[in-house]
C-alpha positions, 0 to 999 in steps of 0.5 A: 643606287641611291642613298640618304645622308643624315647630316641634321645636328652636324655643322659645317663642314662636316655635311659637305665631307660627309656627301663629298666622301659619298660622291668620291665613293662611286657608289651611288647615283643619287643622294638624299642629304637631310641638314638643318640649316640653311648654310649646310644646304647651300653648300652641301649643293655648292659641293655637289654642283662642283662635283658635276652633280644635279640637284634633283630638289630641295625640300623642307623637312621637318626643321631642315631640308632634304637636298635630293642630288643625282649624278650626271 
């Protein structure tokens, strides 16, 4: 199951609590998480990594980016 996160407009950490609690959920397989800075990005993907996670890509979107994450 995949699921996106809207974490744009929220600092750190809150994007990184918001895709842990996600993550912790066992619900889903894969998560879109769309930020807006670049501090949110690397550490949302810090995050997810350290969670046995892939990141899937990166992309720029709009005036932030979309970290597209998948379980292992």
């Amino acid at each position: 199951m995949s699921k996106i996160i809207d974490a744009r407009g929220f600092s750190c950490p809150q994007p990184v609590l918001m895709t842990l609690d996600e993550i912790r959920s066992g619900e889903v397989t894969e998560l879109e998480v769309l930020v807006d800075t670049d501090t949110s990005k690397e550490n949302v993907s810090r995050a997810a990594v350290s969670q046995g996670w892939t990141i899937i890509k990166v992309r720029e979107e709009g005036d932030g980016y979309a970290v597209v994450i998948k379980k292992d």
